[in-house]
LUMLO-107551 format. One record per residue: residue number from 1; x, y, z of N, C-alpha, C in turn; residue in three letters. Coordinates in Angstrom, 2 decimals, always signed. Layout:
N
SITE num     n.X     n.Y     n.Z    ca.X    ca.Y    ca.Z     c.X     c.Y     c.Z residu
SITE NUM       X       Y       Z       X       Y       Z       X       Y       Z    ALA
...
END
This chain:
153
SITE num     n.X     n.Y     n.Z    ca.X    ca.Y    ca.Z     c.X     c.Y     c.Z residu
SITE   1   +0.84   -1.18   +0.00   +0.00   +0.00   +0.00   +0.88   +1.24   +0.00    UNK
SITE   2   +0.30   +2.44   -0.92   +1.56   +3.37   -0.83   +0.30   +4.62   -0.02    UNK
SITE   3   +1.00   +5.68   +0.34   +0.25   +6.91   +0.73   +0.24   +7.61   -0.30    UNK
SITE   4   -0.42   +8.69   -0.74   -0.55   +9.64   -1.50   -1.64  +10.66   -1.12    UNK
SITE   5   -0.95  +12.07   -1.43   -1.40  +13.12   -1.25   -2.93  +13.09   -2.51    UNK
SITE   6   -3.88  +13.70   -1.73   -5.18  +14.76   -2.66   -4.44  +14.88   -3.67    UNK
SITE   7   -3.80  +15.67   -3.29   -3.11  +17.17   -4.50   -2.35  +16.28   -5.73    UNK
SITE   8   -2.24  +14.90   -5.42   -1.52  +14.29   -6.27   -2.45  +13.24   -7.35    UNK
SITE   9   -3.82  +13.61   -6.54   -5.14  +12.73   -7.01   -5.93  +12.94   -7.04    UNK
SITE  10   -6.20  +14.11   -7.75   -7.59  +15.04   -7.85   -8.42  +14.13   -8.59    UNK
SITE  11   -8.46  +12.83   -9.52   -9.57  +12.06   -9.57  -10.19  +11.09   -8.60    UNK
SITE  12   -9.56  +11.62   -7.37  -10.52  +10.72   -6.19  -11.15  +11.43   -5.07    UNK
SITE  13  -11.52  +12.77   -5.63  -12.51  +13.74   -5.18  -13.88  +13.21   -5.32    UNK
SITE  14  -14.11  +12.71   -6.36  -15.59  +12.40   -6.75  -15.70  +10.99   -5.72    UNK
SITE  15  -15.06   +9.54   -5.85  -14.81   +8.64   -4.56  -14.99   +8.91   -3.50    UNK
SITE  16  -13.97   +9.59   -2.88  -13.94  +10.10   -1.34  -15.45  +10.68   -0.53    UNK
SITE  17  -15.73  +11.63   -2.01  -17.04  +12.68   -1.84  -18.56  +11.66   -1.16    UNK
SITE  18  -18.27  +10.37   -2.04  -19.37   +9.13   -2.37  -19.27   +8.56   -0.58    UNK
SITE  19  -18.30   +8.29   -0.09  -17.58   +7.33   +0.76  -18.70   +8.30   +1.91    UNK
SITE  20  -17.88   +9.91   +2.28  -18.78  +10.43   +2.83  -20.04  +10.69   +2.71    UNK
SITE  21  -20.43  +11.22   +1.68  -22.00  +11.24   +2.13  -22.57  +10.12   +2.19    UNK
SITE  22  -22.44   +8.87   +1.97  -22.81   +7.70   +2.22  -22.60   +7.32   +3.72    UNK
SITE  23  -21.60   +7.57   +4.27  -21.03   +6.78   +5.45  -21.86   +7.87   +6.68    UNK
SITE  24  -21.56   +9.67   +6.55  -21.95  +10.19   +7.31  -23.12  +11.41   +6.87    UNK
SITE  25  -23.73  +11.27   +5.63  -24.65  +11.99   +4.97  -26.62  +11.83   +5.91    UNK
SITE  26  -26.14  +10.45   +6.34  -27.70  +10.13   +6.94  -27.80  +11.06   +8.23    UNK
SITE  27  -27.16  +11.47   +8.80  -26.93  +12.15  +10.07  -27.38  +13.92  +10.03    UNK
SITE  28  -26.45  +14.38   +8.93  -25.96  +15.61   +8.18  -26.99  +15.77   +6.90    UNK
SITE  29  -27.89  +17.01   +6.54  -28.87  +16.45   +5.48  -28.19  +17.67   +4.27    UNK
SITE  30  -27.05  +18.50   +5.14  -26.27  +19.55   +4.09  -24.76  +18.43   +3.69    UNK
SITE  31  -24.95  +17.57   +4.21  -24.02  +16.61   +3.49  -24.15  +16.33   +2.15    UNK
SITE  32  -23.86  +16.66   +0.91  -24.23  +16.38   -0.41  -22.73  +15.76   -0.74    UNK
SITE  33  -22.62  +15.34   -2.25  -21.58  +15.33   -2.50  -21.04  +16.38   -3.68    UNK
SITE  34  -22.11  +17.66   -3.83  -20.98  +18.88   -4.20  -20.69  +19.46   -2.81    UNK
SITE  35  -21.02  +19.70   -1.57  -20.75  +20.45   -0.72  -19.41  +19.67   -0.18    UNK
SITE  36  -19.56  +18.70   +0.15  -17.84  +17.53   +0.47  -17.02  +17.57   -0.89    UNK
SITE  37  -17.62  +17.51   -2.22  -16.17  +17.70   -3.66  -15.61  +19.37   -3.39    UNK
SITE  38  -16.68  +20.03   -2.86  -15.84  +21.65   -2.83  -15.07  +21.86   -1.58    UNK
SITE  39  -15.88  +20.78   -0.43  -14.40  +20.95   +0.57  -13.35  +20.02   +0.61    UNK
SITE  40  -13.67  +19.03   -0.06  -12.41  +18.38   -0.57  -11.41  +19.08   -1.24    UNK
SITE  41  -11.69  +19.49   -2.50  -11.06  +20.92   -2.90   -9.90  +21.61   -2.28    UNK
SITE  42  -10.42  +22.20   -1.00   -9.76  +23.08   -0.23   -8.63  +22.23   +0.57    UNK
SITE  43   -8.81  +20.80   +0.32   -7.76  +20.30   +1.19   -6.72  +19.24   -0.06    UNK
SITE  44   -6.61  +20.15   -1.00   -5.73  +19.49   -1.85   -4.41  +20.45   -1.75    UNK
SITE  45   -3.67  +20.05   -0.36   -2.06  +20.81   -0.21   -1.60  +19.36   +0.11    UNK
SITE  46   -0.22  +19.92   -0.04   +0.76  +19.27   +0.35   +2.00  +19.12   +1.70    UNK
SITE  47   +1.87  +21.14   +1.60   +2.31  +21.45   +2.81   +2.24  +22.68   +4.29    UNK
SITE  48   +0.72  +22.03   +3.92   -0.43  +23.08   +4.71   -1.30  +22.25   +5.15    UNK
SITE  49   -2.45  +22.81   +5.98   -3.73  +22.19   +6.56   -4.63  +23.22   +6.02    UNK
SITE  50   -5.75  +22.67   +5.31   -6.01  +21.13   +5.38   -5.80  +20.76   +4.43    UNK
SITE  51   -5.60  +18.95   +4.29   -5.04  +18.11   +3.68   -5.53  +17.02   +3.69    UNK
SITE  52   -5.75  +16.10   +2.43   -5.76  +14.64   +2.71   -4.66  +13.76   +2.30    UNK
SITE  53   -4.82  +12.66   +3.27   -3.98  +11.72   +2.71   -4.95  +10.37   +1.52    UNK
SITE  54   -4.84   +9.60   +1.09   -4.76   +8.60   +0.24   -4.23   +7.57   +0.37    UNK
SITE  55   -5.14   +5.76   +0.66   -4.44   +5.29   +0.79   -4.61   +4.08   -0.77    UNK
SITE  56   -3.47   +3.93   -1.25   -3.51   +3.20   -2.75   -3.47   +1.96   -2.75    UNK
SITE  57   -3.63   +1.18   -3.39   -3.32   -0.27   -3.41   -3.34   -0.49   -5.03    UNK
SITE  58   -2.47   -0.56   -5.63   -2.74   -0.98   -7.01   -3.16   -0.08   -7.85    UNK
SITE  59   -3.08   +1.17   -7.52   -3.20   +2.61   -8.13   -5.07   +2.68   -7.83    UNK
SITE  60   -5.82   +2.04   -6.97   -7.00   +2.08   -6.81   -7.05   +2.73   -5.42    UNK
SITE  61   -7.74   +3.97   -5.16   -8.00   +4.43   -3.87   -9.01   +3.44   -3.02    UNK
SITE  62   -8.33   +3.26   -1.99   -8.75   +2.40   -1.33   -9.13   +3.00   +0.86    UNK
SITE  63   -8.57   +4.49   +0.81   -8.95   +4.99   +1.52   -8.66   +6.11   +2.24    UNK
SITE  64   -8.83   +7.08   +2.95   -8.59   +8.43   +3.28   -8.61   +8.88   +4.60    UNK
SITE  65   -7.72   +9.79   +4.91   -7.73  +10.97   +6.23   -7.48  +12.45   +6.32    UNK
SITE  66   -8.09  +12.94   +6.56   -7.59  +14.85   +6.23   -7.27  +15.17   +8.00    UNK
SITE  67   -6.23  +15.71   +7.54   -6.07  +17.07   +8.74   -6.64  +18.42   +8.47    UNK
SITE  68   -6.94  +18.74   +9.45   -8.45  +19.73   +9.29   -7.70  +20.81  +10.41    UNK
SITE  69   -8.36  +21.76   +9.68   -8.45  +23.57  +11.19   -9.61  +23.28  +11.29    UNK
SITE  70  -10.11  +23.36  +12.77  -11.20  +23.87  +13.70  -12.11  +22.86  +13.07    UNK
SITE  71  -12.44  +21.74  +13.19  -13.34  +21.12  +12.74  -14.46  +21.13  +13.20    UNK
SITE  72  -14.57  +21.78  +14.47  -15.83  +21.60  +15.53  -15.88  +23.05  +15.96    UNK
SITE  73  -17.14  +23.89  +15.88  -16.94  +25.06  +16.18  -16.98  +25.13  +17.93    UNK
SITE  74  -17.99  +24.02  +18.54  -17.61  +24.36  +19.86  -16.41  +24.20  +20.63    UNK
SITE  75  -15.34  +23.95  +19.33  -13.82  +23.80  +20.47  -13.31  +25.45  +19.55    UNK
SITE  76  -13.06  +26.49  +19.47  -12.65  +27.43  +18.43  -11.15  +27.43  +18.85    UNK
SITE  77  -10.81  +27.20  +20.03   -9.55  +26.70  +20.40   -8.63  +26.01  +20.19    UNK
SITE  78   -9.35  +25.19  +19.82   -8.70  +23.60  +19.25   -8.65  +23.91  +17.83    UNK
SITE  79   -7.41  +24.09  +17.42   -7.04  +24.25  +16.20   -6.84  +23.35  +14.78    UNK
SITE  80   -6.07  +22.00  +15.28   -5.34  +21.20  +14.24   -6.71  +19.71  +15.08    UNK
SITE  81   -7.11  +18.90  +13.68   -7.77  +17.85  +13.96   -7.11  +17.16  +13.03    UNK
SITE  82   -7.61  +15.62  +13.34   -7.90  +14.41  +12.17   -9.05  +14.07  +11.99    UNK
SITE  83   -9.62  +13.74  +10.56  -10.70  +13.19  +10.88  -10.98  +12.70   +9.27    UNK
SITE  84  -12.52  +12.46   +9.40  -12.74  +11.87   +7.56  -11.45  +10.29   +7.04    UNK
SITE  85  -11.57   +9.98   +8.66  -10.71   +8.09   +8.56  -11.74   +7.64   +8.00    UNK
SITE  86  -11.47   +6.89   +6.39  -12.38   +5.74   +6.06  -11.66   +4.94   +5.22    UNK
SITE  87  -12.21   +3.98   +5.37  -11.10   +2.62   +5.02  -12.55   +1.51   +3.98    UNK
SITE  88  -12.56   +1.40   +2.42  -13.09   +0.99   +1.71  -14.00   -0.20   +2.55    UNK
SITE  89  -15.12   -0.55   +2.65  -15.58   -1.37   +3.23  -14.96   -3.08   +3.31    UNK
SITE  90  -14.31   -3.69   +1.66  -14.00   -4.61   +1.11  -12.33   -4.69   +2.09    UNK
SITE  91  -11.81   -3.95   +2.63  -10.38   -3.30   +3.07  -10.63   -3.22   +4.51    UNK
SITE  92  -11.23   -3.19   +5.06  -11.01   -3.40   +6.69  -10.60   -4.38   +7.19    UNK
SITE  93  -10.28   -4.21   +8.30   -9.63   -5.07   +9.08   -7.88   -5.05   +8.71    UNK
SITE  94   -7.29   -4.54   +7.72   -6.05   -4.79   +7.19   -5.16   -4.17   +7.79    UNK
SITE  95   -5.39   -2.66   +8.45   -4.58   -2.04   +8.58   -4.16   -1.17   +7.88    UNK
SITE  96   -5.37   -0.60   +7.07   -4.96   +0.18   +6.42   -5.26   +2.23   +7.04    UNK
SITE  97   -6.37   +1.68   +7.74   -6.76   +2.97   +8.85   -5.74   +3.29   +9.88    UNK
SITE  98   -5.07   +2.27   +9.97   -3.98   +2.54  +11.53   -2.81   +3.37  +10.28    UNK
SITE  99   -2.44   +2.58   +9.68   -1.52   +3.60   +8.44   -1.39   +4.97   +8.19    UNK
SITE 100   -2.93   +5.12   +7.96   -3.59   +6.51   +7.43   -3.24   +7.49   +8.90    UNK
SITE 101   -3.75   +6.90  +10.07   -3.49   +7.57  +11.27   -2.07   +8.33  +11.33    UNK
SITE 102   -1.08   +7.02  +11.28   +0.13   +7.35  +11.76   +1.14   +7.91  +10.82    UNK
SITE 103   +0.73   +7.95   +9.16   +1.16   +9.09   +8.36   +0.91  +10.36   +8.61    UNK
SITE 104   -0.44  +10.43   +9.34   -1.12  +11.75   +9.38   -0.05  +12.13  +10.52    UNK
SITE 105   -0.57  +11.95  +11.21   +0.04  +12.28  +12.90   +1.60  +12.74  +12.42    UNK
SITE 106   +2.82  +11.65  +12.07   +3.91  +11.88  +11.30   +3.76  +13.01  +11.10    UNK
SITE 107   +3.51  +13.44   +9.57   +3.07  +14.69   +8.81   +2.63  +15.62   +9.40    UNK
SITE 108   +1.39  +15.84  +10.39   +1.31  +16.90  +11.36   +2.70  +17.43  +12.08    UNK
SITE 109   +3.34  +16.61  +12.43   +4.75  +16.68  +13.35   +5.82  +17.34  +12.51    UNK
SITE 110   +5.82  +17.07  +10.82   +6.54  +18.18  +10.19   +5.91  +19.40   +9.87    UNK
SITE 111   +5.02  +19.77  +10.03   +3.92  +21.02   +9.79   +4.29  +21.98  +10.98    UNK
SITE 112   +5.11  +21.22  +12.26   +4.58  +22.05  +13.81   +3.53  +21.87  +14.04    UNK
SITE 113   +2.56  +20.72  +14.15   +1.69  +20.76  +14.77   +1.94  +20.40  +15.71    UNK
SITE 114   +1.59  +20.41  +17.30   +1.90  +20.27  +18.37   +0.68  +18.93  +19.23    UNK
SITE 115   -0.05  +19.16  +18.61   -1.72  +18.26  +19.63   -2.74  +18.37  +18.58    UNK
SITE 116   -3.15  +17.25  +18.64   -4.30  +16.94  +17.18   -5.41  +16.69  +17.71    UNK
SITE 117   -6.56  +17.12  +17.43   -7.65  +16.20  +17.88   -8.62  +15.69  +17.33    UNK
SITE 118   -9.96  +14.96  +17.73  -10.12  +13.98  +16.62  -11.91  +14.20  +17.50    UNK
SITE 119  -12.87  +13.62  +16.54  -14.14  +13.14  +16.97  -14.60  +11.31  +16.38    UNK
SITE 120  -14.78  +10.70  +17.35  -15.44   +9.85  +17.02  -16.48   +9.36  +17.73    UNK
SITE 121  -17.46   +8.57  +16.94  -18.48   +7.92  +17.25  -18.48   +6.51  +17.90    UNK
SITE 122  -17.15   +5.82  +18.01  -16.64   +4.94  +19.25  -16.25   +5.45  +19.87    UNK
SITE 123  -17.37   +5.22  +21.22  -17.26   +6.10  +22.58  -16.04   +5.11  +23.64    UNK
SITE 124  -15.61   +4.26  +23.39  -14.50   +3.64  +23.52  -13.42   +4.00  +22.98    UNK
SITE 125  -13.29   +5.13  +22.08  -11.74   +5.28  +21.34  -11.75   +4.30  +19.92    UNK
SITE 126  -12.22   +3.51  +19.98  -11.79   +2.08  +19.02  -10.19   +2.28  +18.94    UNK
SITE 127   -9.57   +2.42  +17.34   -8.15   +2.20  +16.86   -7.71   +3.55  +17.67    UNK
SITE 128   -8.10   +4.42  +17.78   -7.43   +5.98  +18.13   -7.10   +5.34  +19.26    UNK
SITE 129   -7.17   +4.78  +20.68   -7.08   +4.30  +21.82   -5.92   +3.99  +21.63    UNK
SITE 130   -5.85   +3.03  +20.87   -4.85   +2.30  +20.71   -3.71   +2.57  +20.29    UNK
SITE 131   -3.55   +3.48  +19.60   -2.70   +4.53  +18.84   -2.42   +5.82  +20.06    UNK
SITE 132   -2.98   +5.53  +21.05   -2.31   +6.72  +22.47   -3.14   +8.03  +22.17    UNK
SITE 133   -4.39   +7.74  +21.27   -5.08   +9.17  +21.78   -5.93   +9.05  +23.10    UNK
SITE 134   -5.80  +10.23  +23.70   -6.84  +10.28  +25.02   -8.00  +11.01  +24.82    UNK
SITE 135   -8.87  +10.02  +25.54  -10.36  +11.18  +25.67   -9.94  +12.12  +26.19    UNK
SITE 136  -10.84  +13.49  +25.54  -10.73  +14.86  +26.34  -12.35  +14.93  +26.72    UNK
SITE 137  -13.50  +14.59  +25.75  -14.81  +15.06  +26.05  -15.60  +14.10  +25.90    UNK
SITE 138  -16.55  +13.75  +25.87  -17.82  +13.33  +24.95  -18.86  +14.37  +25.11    UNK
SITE 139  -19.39  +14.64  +24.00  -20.24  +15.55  +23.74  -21.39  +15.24  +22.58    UNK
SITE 140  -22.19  +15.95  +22.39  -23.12  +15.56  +21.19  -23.05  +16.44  +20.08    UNK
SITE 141  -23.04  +16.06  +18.99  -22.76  +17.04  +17.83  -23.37  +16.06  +16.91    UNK
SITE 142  -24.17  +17.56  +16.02  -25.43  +17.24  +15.67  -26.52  +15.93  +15.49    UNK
SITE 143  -26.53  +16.09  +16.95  -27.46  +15.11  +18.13  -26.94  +13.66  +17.33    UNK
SITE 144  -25.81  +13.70  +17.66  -24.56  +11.94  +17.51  -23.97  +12.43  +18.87    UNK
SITE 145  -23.85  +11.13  +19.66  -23.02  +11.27  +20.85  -21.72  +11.14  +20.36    UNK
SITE 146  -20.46  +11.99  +20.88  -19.05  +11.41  +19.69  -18.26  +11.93  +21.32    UNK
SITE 147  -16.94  +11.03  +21.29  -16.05  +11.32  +21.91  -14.86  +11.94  +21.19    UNK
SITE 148  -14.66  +12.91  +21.67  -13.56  +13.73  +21.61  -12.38  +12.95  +21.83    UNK
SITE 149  -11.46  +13.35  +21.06   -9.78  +13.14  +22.01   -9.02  +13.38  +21.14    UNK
SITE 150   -7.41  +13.98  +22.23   -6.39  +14.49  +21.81   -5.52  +13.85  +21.70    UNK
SITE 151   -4.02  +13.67  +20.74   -2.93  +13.59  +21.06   -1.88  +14.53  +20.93    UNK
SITE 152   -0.79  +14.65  +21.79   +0.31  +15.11  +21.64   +0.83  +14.39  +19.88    UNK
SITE 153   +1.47  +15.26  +19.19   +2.26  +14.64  +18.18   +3.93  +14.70  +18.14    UNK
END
C-alpha cells in the first residue's frame, strides 16, 4: 500500500465525496456530495492544513484521512484535527486505517503541529485508543453522541 497526497489525485474527489455522504450523509442532510467535492477541494495541499492523505493499493484508492483547522466550532480553540478516517468497506480489518493515522500524525509533526484532535463515534476510542489518543470530552454534535480526544504529536 503506498500513501498519497489529494493534490496528487484530484480524480478521487468524486470517490472520497461518495464514501462520505454515504457513510456520514444520513446524520448531516447539508451533506451532499458537491458540498464535500468543494471541501475536498480546499484540502488538496501538500504542505499546509487542510489536507488529505490517500491510501492506494494498485493505483486504486482504497482509503482516506484529512487534517483539518477547527473542525468543531464548539472547540474554536482547538485548532489542528484528524478526521474523515475511512477505510473501503472490502479493506477493513487490514490495517490500512492505523496507516492513514500514523502518516497523518507523522506529517502533522513536520507542519509544527503540536496536539491533534479527533471526533469519534466509538465512545470507547476504538483504533485511536490504541494509537495513544486520550479522551478529552464526549459531547453531542449534531445530536450523535461522539467522543472527543487528543494527542500530543
Amino acid at each position: 500500500m503506498e500513501i498519497e497526497y489529494l493534490a496528487d489525485r484530484p480524480d478521487a474527489i468524486d470517490l472520497v465525496a461518495r464514501w462520505y455522504v454515504e457513510e456520514w450523509g444520513g446524520s448531516n442532510s447539508r451533506l451532499t456530495l458537491e458540498s464535500v467535492s468543494r471541501s475536498l477541494t480546499s484540502s488538496m495541499n501538500r504542505d499546509s492544513l487542510p489536507l488529505m492523505l490517500l491510501a492506494v493499493e494498485q493505483k486504486r484508492v482504497v482509503g482516506a484521512v484529512e487534517l483539518k483547522i477547527r473542525e468543531m466550532s464548539i472547540y474554536p480553540d482547538k485548532e489542528h484535527w484528524l478526521g474523515g478516517l475511512y477505510v473501503d468497506p472490502a479493506c477493513r480489518g487490514s490495517g490500512i486505517g492505523r496507516q492513514l493515522i500514523k502518516r497523518a500524525i507523522a506529517l502533522a509533526s513536520t507542519l509544527g503541529v503540536s496536539m491533534l484532535y479527533l471526533q469519534t463515534e466509538r465512545l470507547d476510542g476504538g483504533v485511536y485508543a490504541s494509537l495513544g489518543w486520550k479522551p478529552y470530552e464526549q459531547v453531542s454534535n449534531k445530536g450523535i453522541d461522539v467522543l472527543i480526544m487528543e494527542r500530543d504529536v
